[in-house]
Structure formats: C-alpha cells, structure tokens
GUTOR-73436 format. One record per residue (C-alpha): x, y, z; residue in one letter. Coordinates in steps of 0.25 Angstrom, whole numbers, plus 5000, padded with zeros to 4 digits. Layout:
<atom c1="X" c2="Y" c3="Z" code="A"/>
...
***
This chain:
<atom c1="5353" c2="5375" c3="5431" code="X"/>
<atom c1="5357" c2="5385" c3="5443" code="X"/>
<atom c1="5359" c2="5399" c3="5440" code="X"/>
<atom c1="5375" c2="5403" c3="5441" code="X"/>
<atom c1="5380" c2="5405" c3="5454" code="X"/>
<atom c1="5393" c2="5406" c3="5462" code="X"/>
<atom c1="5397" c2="5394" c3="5472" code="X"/>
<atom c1="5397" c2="5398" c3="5487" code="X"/>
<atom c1="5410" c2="5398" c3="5492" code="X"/>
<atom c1="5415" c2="5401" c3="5507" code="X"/>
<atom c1="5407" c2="5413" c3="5507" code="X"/>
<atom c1="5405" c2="5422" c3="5521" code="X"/>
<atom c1="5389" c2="5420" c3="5523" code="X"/>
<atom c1="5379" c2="5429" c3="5532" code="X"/>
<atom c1="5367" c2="5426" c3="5538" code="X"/>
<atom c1="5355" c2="5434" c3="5533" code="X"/>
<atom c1="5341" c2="5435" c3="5538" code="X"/>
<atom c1="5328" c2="5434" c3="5526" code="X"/>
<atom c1="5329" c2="5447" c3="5519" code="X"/>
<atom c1="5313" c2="5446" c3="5517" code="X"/>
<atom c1="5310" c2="5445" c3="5530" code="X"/>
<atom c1="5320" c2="5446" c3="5539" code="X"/>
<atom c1="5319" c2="5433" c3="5546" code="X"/>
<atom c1="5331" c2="5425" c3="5549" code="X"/>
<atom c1="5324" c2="5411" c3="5551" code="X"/>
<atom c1="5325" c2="5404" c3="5539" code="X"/>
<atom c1="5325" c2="5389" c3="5535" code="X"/>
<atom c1="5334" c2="5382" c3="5524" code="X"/>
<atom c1="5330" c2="5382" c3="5510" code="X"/>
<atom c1="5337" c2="5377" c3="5499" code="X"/>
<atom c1="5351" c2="5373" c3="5501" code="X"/>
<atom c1="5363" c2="5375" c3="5489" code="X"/>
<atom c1="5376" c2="5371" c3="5486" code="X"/>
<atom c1="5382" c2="5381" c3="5497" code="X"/>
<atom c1="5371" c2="5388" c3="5501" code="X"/>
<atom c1="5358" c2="5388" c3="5506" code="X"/>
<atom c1="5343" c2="5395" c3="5505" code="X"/>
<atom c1="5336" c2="5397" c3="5516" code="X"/>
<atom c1="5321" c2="5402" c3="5518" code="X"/>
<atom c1="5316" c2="5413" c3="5527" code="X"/>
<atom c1="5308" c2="5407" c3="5537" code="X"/>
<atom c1="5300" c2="5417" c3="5537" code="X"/>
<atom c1="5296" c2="5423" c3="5524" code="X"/>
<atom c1="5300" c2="5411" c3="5515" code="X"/>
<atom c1="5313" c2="5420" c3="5508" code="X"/>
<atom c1="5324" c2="5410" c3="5504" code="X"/>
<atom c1="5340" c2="5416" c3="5502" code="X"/>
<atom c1="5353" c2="5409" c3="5507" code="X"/>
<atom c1="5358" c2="5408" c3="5520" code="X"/>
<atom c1="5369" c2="5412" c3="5524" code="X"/>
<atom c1="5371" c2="5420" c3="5513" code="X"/>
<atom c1="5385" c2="5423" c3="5507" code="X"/>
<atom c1="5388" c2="5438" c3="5512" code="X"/>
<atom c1="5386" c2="5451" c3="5503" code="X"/>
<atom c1="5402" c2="5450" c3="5498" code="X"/>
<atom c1="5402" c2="5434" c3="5495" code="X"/>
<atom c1="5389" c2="5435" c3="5488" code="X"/>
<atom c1="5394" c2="5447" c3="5479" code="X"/>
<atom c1="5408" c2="5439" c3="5475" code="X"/>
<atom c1="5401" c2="5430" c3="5468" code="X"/>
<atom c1="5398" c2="5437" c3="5455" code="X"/>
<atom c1="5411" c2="5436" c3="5449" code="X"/>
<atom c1="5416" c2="5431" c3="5435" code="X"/>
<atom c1="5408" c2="5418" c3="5435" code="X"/>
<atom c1="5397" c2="5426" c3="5438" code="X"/>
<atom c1="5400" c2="5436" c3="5428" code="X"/>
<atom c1="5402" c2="5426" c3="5417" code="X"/>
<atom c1="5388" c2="5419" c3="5421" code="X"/>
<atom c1="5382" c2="5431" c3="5418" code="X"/>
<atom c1="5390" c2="5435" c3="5404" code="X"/>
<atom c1="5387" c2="5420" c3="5399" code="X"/>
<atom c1="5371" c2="5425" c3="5402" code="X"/>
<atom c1="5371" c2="5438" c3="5400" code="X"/>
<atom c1="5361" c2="5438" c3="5389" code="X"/>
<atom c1="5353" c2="5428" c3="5395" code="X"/>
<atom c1="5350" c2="5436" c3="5406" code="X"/>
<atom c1="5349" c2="5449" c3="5398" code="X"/>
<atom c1="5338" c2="5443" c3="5390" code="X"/>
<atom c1="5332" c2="5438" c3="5404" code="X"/>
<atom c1="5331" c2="5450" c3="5409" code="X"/>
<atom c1="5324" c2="5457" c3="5399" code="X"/>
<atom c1="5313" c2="5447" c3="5400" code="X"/>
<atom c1="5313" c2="5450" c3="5413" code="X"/>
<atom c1="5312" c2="5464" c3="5412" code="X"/>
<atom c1="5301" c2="5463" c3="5401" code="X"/>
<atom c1="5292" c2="5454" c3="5411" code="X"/>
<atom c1="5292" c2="5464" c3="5421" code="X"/>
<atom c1="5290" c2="5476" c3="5410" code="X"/>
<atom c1="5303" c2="5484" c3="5412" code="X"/>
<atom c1="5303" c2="5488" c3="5396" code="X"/>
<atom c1="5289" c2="5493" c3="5399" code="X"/>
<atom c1="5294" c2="5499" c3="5411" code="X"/>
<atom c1="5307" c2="5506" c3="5403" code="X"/>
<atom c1="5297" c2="5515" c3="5393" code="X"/>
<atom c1="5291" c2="5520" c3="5405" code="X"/>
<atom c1="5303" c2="5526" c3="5415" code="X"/>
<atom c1="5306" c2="5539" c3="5413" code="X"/>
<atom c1="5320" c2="5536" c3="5418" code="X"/>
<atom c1="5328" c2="5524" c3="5415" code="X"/>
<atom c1="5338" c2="5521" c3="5425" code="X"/>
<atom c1="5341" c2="5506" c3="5427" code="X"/>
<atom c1="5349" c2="5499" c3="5435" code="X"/>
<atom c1="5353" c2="5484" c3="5436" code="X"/>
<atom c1="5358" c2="5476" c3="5447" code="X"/>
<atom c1="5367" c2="5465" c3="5445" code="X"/>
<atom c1="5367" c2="5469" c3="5431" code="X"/>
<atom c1="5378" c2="5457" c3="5428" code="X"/>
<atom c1="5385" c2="5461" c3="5413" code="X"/>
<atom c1="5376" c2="5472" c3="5410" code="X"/>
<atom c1="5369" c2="5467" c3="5401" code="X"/>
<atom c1="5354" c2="5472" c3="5404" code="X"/>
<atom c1="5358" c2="5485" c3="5408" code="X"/>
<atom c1="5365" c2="5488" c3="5394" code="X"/>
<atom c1="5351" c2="5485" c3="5388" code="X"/>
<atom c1="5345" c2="5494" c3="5393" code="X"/>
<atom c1="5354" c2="5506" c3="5392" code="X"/>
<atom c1="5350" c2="5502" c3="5377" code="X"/>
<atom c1="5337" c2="5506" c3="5380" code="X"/>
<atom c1="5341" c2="5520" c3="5387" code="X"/>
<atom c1="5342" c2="5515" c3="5402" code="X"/>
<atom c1="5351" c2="5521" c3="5412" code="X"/>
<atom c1="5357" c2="5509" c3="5416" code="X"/>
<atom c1="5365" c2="5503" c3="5430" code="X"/>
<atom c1="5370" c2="5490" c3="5432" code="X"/>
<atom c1="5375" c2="5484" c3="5447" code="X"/>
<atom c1="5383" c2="5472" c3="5445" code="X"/>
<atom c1="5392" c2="5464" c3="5456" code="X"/>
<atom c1="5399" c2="5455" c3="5446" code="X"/>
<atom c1="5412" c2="5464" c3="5443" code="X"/>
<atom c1="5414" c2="5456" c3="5430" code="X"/>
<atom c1="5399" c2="5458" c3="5425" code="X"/>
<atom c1="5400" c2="5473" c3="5428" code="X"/>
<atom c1="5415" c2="5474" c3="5420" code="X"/>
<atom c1="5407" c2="5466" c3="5409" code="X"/>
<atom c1="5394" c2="5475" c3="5410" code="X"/>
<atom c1="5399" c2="5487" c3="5408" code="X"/>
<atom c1="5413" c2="5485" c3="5398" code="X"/>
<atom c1="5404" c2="5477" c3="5388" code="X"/>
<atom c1="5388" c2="5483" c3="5391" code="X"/>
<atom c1="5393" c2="5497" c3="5396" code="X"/>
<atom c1="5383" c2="5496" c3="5407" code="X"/>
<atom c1="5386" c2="5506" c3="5422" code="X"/>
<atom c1="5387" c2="5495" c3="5431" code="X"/>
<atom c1="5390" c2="5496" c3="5446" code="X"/>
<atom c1="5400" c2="5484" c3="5452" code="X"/>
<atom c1="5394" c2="5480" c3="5464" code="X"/>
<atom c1="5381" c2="5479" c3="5472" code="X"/>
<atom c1="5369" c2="5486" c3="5472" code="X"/>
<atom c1="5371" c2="5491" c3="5485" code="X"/>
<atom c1="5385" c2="5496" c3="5481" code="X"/>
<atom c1="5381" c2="5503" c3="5469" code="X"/>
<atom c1="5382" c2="5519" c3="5468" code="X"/>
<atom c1="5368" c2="5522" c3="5464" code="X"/>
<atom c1="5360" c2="5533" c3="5468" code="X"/>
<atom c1="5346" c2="5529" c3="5474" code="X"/>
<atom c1="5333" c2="5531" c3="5465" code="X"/>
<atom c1="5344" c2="5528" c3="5452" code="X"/>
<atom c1="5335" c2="5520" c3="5444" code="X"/>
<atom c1="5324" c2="5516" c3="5438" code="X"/>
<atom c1="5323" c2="5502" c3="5435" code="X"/>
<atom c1="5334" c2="5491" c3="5444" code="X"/>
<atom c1="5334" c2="5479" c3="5439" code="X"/>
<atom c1="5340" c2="5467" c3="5447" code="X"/>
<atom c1="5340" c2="5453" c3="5439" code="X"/>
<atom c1="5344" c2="5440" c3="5447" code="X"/>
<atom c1="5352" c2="5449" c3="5459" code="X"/>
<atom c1="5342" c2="5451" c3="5471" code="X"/>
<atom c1="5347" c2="5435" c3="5473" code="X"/>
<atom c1="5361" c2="5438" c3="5476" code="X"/>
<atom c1="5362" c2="5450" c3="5485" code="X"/>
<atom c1="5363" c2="5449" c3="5499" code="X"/>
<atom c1="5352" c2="5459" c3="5503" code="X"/>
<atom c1="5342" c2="5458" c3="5494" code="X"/>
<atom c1="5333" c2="5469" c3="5502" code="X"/>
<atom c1="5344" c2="5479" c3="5502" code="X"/>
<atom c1="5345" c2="5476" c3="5487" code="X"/>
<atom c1="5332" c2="5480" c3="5485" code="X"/>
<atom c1="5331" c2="5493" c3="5494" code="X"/>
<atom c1="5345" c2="5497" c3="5486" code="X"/>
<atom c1="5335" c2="5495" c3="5471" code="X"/>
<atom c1="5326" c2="5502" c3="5478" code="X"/>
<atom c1="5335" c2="5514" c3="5482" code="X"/>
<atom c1="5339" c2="5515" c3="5467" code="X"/>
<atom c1="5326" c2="5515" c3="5460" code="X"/>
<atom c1="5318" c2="5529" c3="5457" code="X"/>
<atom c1="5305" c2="5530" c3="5464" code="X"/>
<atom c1="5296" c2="5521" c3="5454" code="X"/>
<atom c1="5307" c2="5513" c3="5450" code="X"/>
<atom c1="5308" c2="5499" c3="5445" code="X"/>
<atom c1="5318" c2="5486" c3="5450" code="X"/>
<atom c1="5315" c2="5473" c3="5443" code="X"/>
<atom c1="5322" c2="5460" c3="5449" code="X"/>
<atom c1="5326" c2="5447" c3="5446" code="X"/>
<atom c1="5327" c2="5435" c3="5453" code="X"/>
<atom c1="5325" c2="5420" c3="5454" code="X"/>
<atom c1="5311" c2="5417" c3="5460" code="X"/>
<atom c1="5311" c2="5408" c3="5471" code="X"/>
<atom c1="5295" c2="5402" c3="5468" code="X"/>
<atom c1="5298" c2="5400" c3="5454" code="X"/>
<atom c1="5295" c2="5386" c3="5450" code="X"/>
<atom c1="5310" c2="5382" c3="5448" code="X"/>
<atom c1="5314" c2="5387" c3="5462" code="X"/>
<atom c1="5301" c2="5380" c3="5468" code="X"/>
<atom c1="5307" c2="5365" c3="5460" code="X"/>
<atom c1="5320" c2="5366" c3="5462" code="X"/>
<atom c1="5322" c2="5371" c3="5473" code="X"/>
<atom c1="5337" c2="5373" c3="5477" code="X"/>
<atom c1="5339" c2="5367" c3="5465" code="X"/>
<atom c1="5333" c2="5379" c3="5459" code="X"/>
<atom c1="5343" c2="5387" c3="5448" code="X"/>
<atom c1="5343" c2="5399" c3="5457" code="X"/>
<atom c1="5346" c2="5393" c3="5471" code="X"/>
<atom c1="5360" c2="5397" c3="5469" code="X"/>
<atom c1="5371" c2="5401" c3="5479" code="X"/>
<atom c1="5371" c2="5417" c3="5474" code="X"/>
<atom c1="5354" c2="5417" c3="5475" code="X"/>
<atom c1="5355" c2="5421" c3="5490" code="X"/>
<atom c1="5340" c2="5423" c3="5490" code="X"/>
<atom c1="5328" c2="5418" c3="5482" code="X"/>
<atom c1="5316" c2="5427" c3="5480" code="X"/>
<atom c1="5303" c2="5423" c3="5478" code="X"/>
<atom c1="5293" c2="5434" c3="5473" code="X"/>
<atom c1="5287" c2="5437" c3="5487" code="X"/>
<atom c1="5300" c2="5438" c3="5494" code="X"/>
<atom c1="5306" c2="5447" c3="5484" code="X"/>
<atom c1="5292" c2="5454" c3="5481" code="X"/>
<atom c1="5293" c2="5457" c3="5498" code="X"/>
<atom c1="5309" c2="5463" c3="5498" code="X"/>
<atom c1="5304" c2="5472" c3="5484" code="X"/>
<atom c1="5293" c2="5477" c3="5493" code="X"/>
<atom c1="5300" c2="5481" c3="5505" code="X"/>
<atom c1="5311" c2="5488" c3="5496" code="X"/>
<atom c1="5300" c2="5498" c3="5491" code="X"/>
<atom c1="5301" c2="5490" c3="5478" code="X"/>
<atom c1="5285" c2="5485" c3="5474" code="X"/>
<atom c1="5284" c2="5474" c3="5464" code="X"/>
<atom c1="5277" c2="5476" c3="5451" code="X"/>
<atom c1="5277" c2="5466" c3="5441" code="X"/>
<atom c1="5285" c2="5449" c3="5445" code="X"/>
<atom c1="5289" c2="5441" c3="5433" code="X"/>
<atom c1="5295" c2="5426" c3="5435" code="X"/>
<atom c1="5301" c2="5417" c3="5423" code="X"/>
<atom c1="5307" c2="5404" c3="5422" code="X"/>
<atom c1="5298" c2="5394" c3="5423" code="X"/>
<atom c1="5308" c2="5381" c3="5422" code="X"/>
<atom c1="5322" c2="5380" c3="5420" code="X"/>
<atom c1="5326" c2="5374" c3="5406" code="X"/>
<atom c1="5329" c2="5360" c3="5409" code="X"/>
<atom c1="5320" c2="5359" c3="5420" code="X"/>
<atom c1="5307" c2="5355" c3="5412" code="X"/>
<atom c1="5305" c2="5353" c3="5396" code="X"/>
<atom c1="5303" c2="5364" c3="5387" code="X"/>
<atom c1="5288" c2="5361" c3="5386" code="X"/>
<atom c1="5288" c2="5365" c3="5400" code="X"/>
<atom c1="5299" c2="5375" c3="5402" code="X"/>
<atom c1="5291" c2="5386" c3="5393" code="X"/>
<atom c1="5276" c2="5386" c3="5400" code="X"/>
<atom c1="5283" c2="5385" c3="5413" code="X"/>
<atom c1="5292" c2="5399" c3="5409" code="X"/>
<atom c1="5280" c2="5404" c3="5405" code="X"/>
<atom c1="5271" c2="5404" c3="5416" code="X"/>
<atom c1="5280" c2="5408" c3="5425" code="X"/>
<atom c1="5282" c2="5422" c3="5420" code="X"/>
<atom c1="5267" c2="5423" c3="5422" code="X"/>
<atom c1="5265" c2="5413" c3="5436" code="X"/>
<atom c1="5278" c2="5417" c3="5442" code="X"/>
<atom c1="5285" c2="5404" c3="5444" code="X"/>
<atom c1="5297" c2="5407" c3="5436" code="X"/>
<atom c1="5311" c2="5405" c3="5440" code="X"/>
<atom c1="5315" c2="5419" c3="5440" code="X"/>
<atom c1="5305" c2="5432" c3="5446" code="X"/>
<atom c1="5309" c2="5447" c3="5439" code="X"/>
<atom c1="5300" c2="5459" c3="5448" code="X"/>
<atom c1="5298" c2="5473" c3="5444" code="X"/>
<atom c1="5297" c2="5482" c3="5456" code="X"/>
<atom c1="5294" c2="5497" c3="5458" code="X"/>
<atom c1="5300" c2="5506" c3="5468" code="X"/>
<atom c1="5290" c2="5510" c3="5476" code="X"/>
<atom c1="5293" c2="5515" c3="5490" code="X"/>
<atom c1="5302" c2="5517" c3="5502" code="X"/>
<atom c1="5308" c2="5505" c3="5508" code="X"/>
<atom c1="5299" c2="5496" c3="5517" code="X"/>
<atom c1="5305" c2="5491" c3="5530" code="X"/>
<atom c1="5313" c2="5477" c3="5530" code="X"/>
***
C-alpha cells in the first residue's frame, strides 16, 4: 500500500537542476500517475521533474493531511522512538548538558510532548495549520506555523533537530540542511528520517514502491544524503535502516528474518542517520 499523498492537480511547475551535483542532464526514471522521477545523469540522484513550485508543494498539507497524521499518530510516535533508540539518542539525552530540541515537521505534537516529560526544552515546526492548532490546544507544545526557513529562531538554538519523514518534501533540500546547521550549538546533533531508495522494497517494486508517491519530490539513497549532510558541515555518525518487507508482500515466516537483518545489513525500507555538527559549510 502507498503511503498517503495528495493527488497533483493543475500545479505551476519549475525546472530544477540535481541538488547533489548540480547537473542538469538527467534521464527518466520512474514514471507516476501525474508525475515523474528522473535520475541525475551524472551522480545517479533521482527527484521529480518538473517539480511543483515551493507555494503548490506547501498547500498540500491541509485537513486530509492533517487527519492522516491524527488516525496514526501513535503509530508514528511509537516508530519514532525506535528510531531514536537505534541510533542511541536516549544514551545521548544523559550526556547533554543542555537540552534544547527542536522538531521539524513536528505534525500533532506528539514526540515533542514526550520529551518535555523528560525535561527537554522543546520546539516544533509544522506547515499543516490544522496539525499545529491540534498540537498545541491538546499537547501544549510551542509550535511555529510555517517552514523551517520562516521560522524566528535564533542560530546555534539547539542541541538536538530532529526531522522524521520531511527532507522528502521540501523544495531545497541543501538549503534545508545549511538552515539545521545554522540552528545547532557547535557539537550538536540532527537525526533524519527518510525512505531509503536501495532498500529492498524500492529495489522490487520500483515505481510501484510505497514511497514513490507524488509529495516524495526526491529519494535519498545513503550516499547521496550522506554527501548533502557532508557539505552542510553535518558529519554522519551512526545509519540505521528498517523495514525489510512490507506486510502482504511475503508470509509471516519471511517478513520477520527479513525486518531483522535489515537493521543490521542496511536494506530496509526506511534509513534514520545521526549527524554531528562539525564545521563551516563546504562550497556547493
């Protein structure tokens, strides 16, 4: 089953070059109901083109959006956490000697509140204006409505950013992380999300695949990402993948080996990376 997604409309689009490399040869990919991937030429990166522009893209996350990510808000809770477990954030959290935490697209709040339990300082950024209502009347949470790059935050704020299944949709994913690097303390930590474009899933089904959905406008594999985290002045620590098979794609007896090793092998449907800030920007 594909993962939610709004269904492109008459959307002004924009021609972008490969935000890895620069190139603007590319070759078609994987083509959707829509839309379609293409992939760099060059460096092997694949995103859509053309691409919805910034404004289209961002009035997509309206109240069927916001009522997607209600339905499943503990599911993605409790999926986060084991995400933030496999990388060793709760290890991390007994050693900062601030905690300042901050999270982007932090949808109803959910995370965010947890951790103000366990004495965070705690920010959310959230575009879905209903999910930001929702966060904070029924979690309490501070959450800014609008973008990243909109929000009033002073650099070197925090010192954890956390970003779950965002880096997907925004338009500018190197201005994205040059932003998450502006607001970290010298030392500090961003953890990411996203689907993993080598994962076995993607590999078999191909555009077929749950997350080659319209509002995925790129797909990350680990050494892509691996080289924008780089030239942000954010150096990669510890990767984690999960998600071997999708239920219904293969029997039981197969599904729980197959979720198994690939937490340890790297295959899985979905990559989470720790990165440490480390430096000054590198050149594009």
């Amino acid at each position: 089953m594909k993962t939610y997604s709004s269904i492109p409309g008459d959307e002004p689009v924009r021609e972008i070059p490969c935000y890895v490399c620069g190139s603007e040869e590319r070759l078609p990919f994987w083509k959707g109901e829509g839309f379609g991937y293409v992939r760099c030429r060059a460096c092997g990166f694949v995103y859509q083109y053309p691409q919805p522009v910034p404004r289209a893209l961002h009035a997509r996350y309206d109240q069927r959006y916001f009522q997607y990510e209600l339905e499943n808000e503990e599911n993605f809770f409790q999926l986060m956490l084991k995400g933030l477990r496999d990388v060793g954030f709760f290890w991390l959290e007994r050693t900062l000697p601030v905690r300042r935490f901050l999270d982007i697209g932090c949808a109803t709040g959910r995370l965010i509140a947890h951790l103000s339990s366990r004495g965070w300082e705690t920010k959310g950024v959230e575009i879905c204006h209903h999910s930001v209502c929702h966060a904070r009347e029924h979690h309490g949470v501070d959450v800014f409505e609008g973008t990243l790059e909109e929000a009033p935050f002073e650099p070197e704020s925090f010192s954890v950013i956390h970003s779950s299944h965002v880096i997907e949709h925004v338009p500018d994913p190197v201005s994205f992380l040059e932003r998450i690097h502006s607001l970290l303390v010298p030392g500090g930590w961003c953890i990411l999300v996203t689907p993993n474009r080598e994962g076995l899933q993607a590999r078999l089904l191909k555009e077929r695949w749950r997350s080659a959905i319209p509002d995925h406008v790129f797909l990350f594999t680990k050494r892509h990402l691996s080289r924008l985290l780089v030239r942000a002045g954010l150096s990669p620590v510890r990767w984690k993948t999960w998600g071997g098979i999708a239920k219904g794609l293969a029997p039981e007896y197969l599904k729980r080996p197959l979720d198994v090793l690939a937490k340890w092998w790297g295959f899985g449907d979905v990559m989470i990376v720790l990165s440490r800030k480390t430096g000054a920007l590198l050149d594009r």
